[in-house]
Backbone as numpy.savetxt, mean C-alpha at the origin, in Angstrom:
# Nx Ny Nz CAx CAy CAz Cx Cy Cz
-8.27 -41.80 -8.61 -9.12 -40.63 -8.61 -8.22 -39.40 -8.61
-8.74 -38.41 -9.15 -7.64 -37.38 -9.93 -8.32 -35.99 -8.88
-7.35 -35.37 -8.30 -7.86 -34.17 -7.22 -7.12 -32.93 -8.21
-8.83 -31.87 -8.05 -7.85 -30.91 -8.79 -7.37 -30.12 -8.22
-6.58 -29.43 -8.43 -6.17 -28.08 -7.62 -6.76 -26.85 -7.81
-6.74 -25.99 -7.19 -8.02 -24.53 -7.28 -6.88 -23.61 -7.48
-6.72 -22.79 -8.66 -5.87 -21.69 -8.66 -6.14 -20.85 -7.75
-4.68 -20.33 -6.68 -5.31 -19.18 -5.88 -4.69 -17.93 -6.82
-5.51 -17.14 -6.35 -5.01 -15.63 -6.80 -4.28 -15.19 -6.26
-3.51 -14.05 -6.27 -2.28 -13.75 -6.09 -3.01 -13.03 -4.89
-2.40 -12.89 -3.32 -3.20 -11.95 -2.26 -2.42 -10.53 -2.27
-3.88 -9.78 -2.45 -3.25 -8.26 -2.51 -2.82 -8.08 -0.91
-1.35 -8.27 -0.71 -0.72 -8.16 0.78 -1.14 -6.57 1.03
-0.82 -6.09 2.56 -0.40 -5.09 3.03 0.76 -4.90 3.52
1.13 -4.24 2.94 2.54 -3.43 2.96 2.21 -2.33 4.31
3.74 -2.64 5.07 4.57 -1.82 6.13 4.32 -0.08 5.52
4.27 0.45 6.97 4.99 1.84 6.00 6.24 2.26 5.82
7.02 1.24 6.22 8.61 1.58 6.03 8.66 1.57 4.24
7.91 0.30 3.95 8.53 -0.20 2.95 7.41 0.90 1.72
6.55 1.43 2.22 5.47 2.29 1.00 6.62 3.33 0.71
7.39 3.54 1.98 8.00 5.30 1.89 9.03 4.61 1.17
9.68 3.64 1.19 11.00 3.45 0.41 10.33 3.48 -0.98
9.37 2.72 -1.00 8.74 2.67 -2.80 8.52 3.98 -3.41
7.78 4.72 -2.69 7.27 6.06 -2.95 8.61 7.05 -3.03
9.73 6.90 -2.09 11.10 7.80 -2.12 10.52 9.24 -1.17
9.80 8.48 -0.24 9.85 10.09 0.47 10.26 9.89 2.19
10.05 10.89 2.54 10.14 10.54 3.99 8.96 10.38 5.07
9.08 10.05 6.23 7.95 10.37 7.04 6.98 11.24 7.63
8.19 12.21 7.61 7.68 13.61 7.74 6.42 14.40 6.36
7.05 13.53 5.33 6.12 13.66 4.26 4.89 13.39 3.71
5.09 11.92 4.22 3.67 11.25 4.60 2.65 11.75 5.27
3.24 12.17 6.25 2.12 12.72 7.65 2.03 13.99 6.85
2.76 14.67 5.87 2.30 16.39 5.45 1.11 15.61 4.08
1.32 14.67 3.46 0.63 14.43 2.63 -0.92 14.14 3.48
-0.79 12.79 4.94 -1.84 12.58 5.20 -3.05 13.60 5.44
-2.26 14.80 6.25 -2.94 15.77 6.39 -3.81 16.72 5.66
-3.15 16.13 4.35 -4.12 17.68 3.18 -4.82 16.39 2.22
-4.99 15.01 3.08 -5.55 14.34 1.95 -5.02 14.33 1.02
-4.07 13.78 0.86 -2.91 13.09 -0.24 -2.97 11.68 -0.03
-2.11 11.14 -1.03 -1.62 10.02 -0.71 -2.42 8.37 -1.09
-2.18 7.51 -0.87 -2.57 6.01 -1.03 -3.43 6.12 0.52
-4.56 5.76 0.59 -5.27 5.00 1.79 -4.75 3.64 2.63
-4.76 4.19 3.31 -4.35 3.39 5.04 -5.30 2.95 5.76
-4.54 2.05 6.78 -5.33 1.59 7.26 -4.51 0.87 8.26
-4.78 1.82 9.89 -3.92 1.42 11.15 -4.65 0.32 12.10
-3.49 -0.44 12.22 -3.78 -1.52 13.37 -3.92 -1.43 14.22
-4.78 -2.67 15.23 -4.93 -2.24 16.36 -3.50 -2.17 17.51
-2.25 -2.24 16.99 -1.15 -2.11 17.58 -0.74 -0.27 16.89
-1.36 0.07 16.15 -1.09 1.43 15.70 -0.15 1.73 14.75
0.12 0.66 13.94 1.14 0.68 13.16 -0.12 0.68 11.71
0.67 1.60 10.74 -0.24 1.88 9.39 0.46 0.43 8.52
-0.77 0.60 7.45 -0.70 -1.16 6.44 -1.24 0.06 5.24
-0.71 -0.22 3.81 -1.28 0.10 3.21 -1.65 -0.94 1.72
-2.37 -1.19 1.45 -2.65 -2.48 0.18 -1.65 -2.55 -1.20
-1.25 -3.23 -1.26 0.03 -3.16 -2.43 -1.20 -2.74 -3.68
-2.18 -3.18 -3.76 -2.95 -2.68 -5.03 -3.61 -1.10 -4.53
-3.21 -0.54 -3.97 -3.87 1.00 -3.75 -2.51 1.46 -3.69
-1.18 1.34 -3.48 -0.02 1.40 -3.71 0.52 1.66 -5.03
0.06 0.53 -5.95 0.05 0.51 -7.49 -1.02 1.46 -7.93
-1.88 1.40 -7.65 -2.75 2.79 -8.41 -2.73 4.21 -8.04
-1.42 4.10 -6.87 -1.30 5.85 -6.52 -0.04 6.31 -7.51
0.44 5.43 -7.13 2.24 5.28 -8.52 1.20 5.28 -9.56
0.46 4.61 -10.50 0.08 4.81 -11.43 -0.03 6.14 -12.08
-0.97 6.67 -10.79 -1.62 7.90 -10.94 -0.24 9.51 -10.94
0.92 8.89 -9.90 2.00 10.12 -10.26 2.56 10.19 -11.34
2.74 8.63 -11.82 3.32 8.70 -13.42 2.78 9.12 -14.28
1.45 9.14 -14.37 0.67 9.79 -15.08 0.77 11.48 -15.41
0.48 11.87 -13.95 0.61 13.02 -13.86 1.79 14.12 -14.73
C-alpha cells in the first residue's frame, strides 16, 4: 500500500528584529522614528516584548522601496 505525501508550503516564518534591520540596512533608532509616523513593515510584539515581523510583509515592504 502506497502512502502519499502532502506537499507542505513553505511557512511564512517571523523574523527577529535584529535580523529585519540588518535586511532593511537601518538602525534602531530608525525603526522606532519610522514606527512612529507609521512607516514601515507591520509588527507584531510578543508576549515577552520582543517585535516578530512576517518574512512575507518584509518582502512586500522591500518590494514597495524598490519600487519607489
Amino acid at each position: 500500500m502506497a502512502t502519499s505525501r502532502r506537499q507542505r508550503t513553505p511557512v511564512d516564518e517571523w523574523l527577529p528584529l535584529t535580523e529585519v534591520l540588518e535586511e532593511l540596512g537601518i538602525t534602531r533608532a530608525t525603526w522606532y522614528r519610522w514606527r512612529n509616523r507609521g512607516y514601515g513593515p507591520a509588527a507584531r510584539r510578543l508576549p515577552n516584548g520582543h517585535l516578530r515581523v512576517r518574512r512575507s510583509v518584509l518582502d512586500e515592504f522591500n518590494n514597495g522601496l524598490e519600487a519607489a
